[in-house]
TORROTOR-181657 format. One record per residue: residue in three letters; x, y, z of N, C-alpha, C in turn. Coordinates in steps of 0.1 Angstrom, whole numbers, padded with zeros to 4 digits, always signed. Example, Ala and Ser with C-alpha at 12.3 -4.5 7.8 and 13.67 -1.06 7.14 Angstrom:
REM residues 2
Ala+0132-0057+0078+0123-0045+0078+0132-0033+0078 Ser+0128-0022+0071+0137-0011+0071+0129+0000+0079 
REM end
This chain:
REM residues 306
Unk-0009+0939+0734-0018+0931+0742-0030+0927+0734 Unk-0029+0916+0735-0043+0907+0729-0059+0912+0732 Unk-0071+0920+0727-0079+0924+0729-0091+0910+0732 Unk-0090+0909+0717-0100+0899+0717-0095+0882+0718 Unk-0101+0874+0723-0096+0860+0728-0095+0853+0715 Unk-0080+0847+0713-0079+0836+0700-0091+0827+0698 Unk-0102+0826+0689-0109+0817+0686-0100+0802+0687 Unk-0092+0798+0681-0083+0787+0680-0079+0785+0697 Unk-0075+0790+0701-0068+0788+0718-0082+0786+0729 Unk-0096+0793+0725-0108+0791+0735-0112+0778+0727 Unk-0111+0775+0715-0117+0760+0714-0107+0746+0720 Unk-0093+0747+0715-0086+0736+0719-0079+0737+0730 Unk-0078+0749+0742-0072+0747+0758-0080+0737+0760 Unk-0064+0724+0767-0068+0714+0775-0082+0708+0771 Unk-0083+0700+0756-0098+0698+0749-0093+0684+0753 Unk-0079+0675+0747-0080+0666+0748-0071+0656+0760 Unk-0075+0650+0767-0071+0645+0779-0070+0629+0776 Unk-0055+0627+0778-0045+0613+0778-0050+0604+0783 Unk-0054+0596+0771-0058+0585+0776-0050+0572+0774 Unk-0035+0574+0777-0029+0562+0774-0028+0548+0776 Unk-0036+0552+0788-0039+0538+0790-0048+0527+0786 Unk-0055+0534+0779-0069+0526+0782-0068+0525+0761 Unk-0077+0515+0758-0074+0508+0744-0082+0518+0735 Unk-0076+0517+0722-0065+0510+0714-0047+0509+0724 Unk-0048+0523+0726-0032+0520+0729-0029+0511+0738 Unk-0038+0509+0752-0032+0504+0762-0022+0504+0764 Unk-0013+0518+0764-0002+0512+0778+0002+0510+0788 Unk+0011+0506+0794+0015+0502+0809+0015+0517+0816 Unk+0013+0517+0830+0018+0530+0835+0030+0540+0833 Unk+0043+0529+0830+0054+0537+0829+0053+0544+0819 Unk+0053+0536+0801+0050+0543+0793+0044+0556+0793 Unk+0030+0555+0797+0018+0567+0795+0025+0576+0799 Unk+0032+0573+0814+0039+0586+0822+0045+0596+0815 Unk+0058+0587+0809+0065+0585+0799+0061+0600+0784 Unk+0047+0595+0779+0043+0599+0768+0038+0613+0773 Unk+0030+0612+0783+0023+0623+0788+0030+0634+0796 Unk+0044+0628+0800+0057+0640+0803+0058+0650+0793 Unk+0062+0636+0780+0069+0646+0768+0055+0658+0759 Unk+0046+0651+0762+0033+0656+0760+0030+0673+0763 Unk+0028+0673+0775+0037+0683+0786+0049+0696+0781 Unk+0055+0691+0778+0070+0699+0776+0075+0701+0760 Unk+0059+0697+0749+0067+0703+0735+0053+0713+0733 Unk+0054+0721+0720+0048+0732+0715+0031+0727+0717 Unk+0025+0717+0715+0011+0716+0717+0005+0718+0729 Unk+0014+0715+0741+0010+0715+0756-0005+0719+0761 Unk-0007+0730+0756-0018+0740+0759-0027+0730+0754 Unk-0031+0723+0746-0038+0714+0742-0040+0704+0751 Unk-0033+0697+0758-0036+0685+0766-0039+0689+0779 Unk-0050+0679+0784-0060+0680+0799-0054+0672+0805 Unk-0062+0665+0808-0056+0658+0826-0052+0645+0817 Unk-0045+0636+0830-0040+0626+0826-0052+0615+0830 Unk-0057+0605+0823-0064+0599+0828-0061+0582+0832 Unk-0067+0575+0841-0061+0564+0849-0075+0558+0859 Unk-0079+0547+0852-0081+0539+0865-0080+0538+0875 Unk-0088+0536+0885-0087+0538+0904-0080+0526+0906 Unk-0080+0515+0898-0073+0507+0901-0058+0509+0897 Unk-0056+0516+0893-0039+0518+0891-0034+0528+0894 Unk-0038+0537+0905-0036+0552+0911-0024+0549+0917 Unk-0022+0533+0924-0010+0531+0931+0002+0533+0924 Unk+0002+0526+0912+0009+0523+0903+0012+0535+0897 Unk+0004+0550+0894+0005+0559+0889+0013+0566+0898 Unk+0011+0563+0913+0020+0573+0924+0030+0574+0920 Unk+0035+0560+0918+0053+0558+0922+0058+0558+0906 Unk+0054+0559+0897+0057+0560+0883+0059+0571+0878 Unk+0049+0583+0883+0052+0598+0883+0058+0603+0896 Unk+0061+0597+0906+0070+0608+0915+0090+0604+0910 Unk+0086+0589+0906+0101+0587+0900+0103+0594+0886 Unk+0097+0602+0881+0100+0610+0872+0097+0625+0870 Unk+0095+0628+0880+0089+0643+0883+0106+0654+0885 Unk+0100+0661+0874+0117+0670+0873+0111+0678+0887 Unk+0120+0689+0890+0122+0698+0901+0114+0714+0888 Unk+0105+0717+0893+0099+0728+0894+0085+0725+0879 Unk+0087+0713+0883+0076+0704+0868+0064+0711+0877 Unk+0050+0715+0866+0039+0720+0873+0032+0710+0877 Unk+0022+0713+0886+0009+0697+0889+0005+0692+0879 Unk-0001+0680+0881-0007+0672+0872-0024+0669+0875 Unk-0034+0673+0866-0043+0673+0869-0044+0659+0863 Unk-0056+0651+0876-0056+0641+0873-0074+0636+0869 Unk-0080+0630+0857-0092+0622+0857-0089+0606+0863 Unk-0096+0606+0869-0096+0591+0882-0112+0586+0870 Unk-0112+0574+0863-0119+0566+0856-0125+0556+0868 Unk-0134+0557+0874-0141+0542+0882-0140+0530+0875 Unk-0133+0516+0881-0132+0512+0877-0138+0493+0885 Unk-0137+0499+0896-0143+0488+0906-0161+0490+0911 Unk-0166+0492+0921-0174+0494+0931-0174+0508+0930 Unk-0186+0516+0930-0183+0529+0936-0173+0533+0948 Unk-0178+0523+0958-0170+0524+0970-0153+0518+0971 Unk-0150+0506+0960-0139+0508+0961-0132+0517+0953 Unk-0137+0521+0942-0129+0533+0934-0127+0541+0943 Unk-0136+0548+0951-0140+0561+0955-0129+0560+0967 Unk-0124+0547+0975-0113+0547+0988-0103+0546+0978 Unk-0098+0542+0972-0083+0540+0961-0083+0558+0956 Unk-0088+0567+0953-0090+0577+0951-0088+0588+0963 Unk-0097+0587+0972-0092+0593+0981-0076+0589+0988 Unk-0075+0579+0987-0058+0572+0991-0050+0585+0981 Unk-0048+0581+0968-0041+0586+0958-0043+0604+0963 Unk-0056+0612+0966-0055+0626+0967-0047+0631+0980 Unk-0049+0619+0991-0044+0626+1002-0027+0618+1003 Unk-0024+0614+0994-0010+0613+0994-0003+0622+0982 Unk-0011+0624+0969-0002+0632+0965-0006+0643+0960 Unk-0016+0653+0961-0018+0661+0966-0011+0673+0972 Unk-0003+0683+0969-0009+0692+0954-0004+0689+0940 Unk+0011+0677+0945+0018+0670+0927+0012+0668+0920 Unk+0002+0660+0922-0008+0655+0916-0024+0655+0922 Unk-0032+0659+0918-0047+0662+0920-0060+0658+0913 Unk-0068+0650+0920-0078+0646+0907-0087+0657+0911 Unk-0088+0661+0900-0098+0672+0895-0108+0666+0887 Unk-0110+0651+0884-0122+0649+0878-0126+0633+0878 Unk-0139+0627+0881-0142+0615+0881-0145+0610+0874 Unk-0150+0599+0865-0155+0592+0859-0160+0587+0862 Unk-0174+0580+0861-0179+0567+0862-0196+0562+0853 Unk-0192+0550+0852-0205+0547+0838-0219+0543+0846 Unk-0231+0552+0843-0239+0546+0849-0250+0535+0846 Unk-0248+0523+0854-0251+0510+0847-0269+0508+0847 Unk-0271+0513+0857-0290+0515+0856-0292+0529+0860 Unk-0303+0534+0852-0305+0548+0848-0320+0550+0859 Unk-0312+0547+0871-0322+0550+0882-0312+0563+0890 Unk-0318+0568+0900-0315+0576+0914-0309+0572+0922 Unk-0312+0558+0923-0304+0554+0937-0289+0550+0929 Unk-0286+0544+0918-0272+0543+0910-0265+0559+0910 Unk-0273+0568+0904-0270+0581+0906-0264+0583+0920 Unk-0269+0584+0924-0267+0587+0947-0256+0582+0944 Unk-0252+0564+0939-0244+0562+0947-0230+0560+0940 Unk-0232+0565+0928-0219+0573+0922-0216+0586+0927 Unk-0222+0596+0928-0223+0609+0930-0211+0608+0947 Unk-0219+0595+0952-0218+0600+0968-0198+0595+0967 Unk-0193+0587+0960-0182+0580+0959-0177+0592+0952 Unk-0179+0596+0945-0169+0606+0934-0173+0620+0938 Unk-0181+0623+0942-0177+0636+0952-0171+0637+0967 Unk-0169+0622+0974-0163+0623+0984-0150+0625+0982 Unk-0140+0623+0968-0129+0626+0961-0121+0636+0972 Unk-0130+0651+0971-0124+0659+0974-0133+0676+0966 Unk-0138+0682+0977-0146+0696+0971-0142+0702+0957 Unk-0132+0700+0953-0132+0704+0939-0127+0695+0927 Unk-0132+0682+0931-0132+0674+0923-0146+0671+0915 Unk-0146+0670+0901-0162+0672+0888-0163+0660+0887 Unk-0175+0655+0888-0180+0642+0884-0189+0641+0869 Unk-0184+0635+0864-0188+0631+0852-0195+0618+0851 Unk-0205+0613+0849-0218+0604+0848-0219+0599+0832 Unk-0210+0586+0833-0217+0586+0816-0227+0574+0813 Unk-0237+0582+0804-0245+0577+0804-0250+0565+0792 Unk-0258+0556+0790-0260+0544+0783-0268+0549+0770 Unk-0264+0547+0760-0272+0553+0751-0286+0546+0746 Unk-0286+0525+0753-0295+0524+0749-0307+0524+0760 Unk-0311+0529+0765-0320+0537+0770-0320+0557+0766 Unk-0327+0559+0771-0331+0571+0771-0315+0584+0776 Unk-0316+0590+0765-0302+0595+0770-0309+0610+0776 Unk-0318+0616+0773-0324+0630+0776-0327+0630+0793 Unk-0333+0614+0792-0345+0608+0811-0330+0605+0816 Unk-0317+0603+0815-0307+0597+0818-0298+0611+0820 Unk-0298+0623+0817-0288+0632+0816-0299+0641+0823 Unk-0311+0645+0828-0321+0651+0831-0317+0645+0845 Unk-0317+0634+0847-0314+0628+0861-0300+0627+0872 Unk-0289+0628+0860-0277+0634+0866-0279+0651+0871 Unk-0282+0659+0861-0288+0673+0867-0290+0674+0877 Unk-0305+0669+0878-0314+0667+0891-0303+0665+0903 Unk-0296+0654+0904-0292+0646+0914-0275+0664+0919 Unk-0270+0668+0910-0262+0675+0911-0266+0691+0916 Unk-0275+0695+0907-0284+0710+0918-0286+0703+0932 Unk-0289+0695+0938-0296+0691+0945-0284+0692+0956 Unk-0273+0687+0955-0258+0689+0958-0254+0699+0959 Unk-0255+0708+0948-0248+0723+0947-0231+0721+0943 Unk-0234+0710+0936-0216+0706+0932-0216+0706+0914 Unk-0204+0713+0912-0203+0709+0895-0201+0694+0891 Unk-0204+0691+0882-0204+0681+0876-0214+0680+0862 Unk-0213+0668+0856-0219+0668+0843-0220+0650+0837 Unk-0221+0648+0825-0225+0635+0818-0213+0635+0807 Unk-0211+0626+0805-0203+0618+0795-0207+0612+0784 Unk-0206+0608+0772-0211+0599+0766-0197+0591+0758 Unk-0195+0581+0752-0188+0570+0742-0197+0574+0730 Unk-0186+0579+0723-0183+0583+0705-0179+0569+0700 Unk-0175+0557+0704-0175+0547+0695-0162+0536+0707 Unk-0157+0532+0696-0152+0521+0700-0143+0509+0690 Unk-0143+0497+0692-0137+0488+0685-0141+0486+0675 Unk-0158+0484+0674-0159+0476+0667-0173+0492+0660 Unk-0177+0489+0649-0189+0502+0643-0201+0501+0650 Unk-0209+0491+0663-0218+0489+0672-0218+0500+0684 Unk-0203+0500+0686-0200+0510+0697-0202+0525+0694 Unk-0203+0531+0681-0205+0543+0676-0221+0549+0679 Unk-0226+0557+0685-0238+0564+0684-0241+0566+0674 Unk-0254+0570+0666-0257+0574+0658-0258+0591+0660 Unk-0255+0599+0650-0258+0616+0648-0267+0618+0660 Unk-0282+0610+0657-0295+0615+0665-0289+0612+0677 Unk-0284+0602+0682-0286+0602+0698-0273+0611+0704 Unk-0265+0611+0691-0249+0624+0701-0258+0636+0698 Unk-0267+0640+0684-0272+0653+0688-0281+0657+0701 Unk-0289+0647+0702-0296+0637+0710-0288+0647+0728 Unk-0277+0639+0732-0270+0643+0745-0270+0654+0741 Unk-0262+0663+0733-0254+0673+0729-0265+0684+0737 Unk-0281+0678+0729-0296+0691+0732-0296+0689+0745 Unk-0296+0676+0750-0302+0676+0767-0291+0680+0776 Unk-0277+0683+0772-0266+0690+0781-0268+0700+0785 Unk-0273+0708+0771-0273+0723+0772-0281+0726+0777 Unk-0295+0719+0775-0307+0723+0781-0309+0722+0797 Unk-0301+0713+0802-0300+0713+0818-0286+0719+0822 Unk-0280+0728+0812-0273+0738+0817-0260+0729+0823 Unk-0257+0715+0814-0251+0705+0823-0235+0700+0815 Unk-0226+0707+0819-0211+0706+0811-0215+0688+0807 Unk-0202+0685+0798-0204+0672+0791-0187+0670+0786 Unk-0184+0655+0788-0173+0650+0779-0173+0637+0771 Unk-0169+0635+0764-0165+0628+0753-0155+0617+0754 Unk-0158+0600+0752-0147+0599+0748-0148+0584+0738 Unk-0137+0579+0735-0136+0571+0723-0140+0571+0710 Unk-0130+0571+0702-0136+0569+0687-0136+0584+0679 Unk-0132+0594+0690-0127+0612+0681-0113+0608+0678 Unk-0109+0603+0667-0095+0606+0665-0091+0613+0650 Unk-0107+0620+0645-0101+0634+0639-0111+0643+0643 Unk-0109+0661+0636-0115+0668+0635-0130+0666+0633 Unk-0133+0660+0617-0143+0663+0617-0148+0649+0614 Unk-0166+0646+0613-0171+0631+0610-0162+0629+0596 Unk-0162+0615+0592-0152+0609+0585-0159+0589+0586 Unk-0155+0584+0577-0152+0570+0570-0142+0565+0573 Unk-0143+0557+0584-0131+0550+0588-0134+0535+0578 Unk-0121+0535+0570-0120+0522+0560-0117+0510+0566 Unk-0108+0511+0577-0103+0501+0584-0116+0494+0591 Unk-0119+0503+0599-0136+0499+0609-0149+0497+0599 Unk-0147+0504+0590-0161+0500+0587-0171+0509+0592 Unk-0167+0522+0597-0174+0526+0604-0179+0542+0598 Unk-0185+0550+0606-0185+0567+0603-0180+0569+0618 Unk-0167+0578+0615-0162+0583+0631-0171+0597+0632 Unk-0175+0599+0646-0176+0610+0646-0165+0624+0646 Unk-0164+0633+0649-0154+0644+0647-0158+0654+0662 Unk-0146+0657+0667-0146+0667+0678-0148+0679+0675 Unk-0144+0690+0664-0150+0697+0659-0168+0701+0657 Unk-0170+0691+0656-0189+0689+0648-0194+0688+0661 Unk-0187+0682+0673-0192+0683+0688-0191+0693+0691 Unk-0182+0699+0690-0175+0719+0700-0191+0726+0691 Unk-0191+0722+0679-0197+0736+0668-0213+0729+0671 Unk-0217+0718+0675-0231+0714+0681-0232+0719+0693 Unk-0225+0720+0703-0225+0724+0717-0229+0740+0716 Unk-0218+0743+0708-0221+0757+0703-0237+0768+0700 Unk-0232+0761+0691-0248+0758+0683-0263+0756+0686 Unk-0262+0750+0696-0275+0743+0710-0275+0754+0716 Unk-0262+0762+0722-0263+0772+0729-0270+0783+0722 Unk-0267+0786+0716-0274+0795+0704-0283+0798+0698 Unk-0294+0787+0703-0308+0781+0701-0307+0773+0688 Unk-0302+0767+0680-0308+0765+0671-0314+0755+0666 Unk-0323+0749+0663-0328+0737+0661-0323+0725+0664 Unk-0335+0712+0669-0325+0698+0672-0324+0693+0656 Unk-0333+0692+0649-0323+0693+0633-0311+0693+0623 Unk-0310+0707+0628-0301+0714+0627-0287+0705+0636 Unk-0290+0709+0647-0277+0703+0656-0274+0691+0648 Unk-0281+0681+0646-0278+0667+0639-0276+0670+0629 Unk-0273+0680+0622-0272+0680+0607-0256+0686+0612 Unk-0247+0695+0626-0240+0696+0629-0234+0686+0628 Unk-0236+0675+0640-0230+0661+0644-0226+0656+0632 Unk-0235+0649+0622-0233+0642+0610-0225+0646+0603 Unk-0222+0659+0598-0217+0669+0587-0201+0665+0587 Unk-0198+0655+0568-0185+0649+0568-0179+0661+0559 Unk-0185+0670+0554-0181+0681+0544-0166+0691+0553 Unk-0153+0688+0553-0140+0694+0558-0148+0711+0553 Unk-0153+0714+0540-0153+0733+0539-0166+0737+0546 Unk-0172+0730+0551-0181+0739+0559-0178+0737+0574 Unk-0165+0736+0577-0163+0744+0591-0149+0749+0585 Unk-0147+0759+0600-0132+0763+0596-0131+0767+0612 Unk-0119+0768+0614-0112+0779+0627-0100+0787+0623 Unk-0109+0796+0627-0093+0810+0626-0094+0819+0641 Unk-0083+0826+0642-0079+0834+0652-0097+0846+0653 Unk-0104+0844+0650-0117+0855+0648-0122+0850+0654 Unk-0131+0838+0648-0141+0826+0649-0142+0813+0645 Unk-0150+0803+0649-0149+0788+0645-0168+0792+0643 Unk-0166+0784+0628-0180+0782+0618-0185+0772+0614 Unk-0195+0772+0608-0200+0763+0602-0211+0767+0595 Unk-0208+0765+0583-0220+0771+0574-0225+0785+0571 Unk-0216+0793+0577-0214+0803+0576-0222+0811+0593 Unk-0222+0797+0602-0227+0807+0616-0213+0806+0622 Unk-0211+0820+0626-0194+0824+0635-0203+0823+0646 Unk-0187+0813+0657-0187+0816+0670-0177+0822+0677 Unk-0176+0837+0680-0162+0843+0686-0158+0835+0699 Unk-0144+0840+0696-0137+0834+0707-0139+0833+0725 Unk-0150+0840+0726-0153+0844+0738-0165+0832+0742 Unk-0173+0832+0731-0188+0823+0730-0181+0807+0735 Unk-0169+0805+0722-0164+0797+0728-0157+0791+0741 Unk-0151+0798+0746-0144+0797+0758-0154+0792+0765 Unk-0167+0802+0769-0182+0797+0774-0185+0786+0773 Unk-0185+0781+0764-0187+0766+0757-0180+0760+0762 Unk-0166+0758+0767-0161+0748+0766-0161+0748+0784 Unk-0164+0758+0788-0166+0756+0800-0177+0754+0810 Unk-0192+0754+0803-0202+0749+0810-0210+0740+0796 Unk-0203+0736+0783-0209+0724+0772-0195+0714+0777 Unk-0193+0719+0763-0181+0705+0760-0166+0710+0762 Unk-0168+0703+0773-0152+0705+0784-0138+0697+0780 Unk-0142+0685+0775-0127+0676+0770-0133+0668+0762 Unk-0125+0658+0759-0127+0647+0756-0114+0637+0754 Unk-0119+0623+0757-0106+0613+0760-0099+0608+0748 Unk-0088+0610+0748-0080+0601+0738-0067+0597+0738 Unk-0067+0583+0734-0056+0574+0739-0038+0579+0726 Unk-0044+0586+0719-0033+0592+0710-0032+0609+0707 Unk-0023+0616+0713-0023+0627+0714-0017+0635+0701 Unk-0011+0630+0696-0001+0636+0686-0016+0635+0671 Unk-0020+0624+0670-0031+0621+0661-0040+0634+0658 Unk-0045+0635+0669-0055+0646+0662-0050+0660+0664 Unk-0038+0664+0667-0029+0674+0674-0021+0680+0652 Unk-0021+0667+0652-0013+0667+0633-0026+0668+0624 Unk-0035+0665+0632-0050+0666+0619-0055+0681+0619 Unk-0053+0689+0630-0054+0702+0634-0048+0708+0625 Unk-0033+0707+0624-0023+0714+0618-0030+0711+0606 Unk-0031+0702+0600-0032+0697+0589-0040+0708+0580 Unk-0056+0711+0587-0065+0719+0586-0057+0735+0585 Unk-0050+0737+0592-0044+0749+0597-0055+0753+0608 Unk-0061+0745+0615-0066+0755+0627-0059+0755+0639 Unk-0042+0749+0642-0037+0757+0654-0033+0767+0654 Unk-0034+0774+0669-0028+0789+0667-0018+0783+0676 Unk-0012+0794+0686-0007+0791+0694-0005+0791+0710 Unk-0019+0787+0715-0022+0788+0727-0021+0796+0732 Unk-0018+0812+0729-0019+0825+0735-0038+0828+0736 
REM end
């Protein structure tokens, strides 16, 4: 019997959640289903989160995954992405929980907050927690305003509720405009932790660590250098520092093994982590699963989800 918790298995359970639909890949419903079956049922599994989908296509998701649902297949956790009105996402959502429900379950909301006031907050909060009591709302926030006054104010609005939930941010995108800079992802990473407020990720992680994308023109950030900032924040250590986390394109100053995941020579046991990924950095979205699942290997940091 396993004493101590795999460092490798508390960083990457259910880190990255299918985002097939939504671009680069864009695919159709059937496909995604399709991808995110097989996803499901080979040796990475323990890796993949929910499946994620548009409120506008929940209909379309019903009848695409019940026509393909084997006999004794487990649930599917579902991220519901807002994509209309608060208020219409939020009825197309409730539709989809109370019809398929326990097959399928959204266990988590999305929605982008377009003015970084209270009353926007209220009236996402009030749509995406009417979902259903154990459904997490995730608030993502605009980077060009104030991300600290913007993630301070999702807090506020969620103690106030007594419901879990948290903030989001966009790692990038199409085009190198869409990418944050170090300071403002260190930036969220300090004001998550410091309001004690889980966080996810998405677009533009499609490796481990920061990196030069030649194609884009860009610097990708790395999911890695997020887990080991999140970390790291917890741990007190400098906003600095954390940025010097985020930024950091050097592959030998991190590692993960079955002990700990480092950087620079600070270990975080497998336990710290698990903590981490349960009240920091909980997922993050990506439209290609196999990609950074082979960049893992690549590194040798999978274990094997024990």
């Amino acid at each position: 019997m396993r004493l101590v918790l795999d460092a490798r298995t508390a960083a990457f359970a259910a880190l990255i959640d299918y985002a097939g639909l939504f671009p680069p890949a864009s695919l159709s419903v059937v496909p995604a289903v399709a991808e995110y079956t097989r996803i499901r049922s080979e040796g990475h599994h323990w890796v993949a989160g929910r499946f994620l989908c548009r409120a506008s296509q929940l209909t379309v998701l019903a009848a695409a995954a019940t026509a393909t649902f084997a006999s004794g297949e487990l649930p599917w956790d579902v991220g519901v992405i807002f994509d209309g009105t608060p208020g219409e996402s939020g009825a197309e959502s409730i539709d989809f929980q109370a019809e398929m429900d326990p097959v399928m379950t959204i266990s988590a909301a999305e929605a982008k907050l377009n003015e970084p006031t209270s009353t926007s907050v209220t009236s996402l909060l009030d749509a995406m927690l009417s979902i259903g009591p154990d459904t997490v709302a995730f608030i993502e926030v605009d980077r060009r305003t104030s991300i600290t006054e913007q993630v301070s104010l999702v807090a506020r609005q969620l103690s106030g509720r007594r419901r879990v939930g948290g903030a989001k941010l966009r790692c990038g995108g199409t085009t190198p405009d869409m990418f944050p800079t170090p300071a403002q992802l260190a930036e969220f990473v300090i004001a998550c932790t410091n309001e004690r407020l889980p966080f996810k990720a998405t677009a533009g992680l499609h490796e481990p660590i920061r990196h030069f994308d030649v194609r884009l023109g860009a610097e990708r950030h790395g999911f890695i250098n997020i887990l080991m900032a999140a970390a790291l924040a917890e741990a007190g250590l400098d906003p600095a520092t954390i940025e010097e986390v985020v930024a950091d394109t050097h592959v030998d100053n991190f590692s993960v093994s079955a002990a700990f995941a480092s950087w620079r020579g600070n270990e975080i046991p497998g336990s710290t982590l698990r903590r981490v990924r349960h009240t920091g950095f909980v997922s993050y979205g990506s439209c290609d699963f196999d990609e950074p699942i082979d960049a893992l290997a690549a590194l040798g940091y999978l274990g094997e989800g024990t």
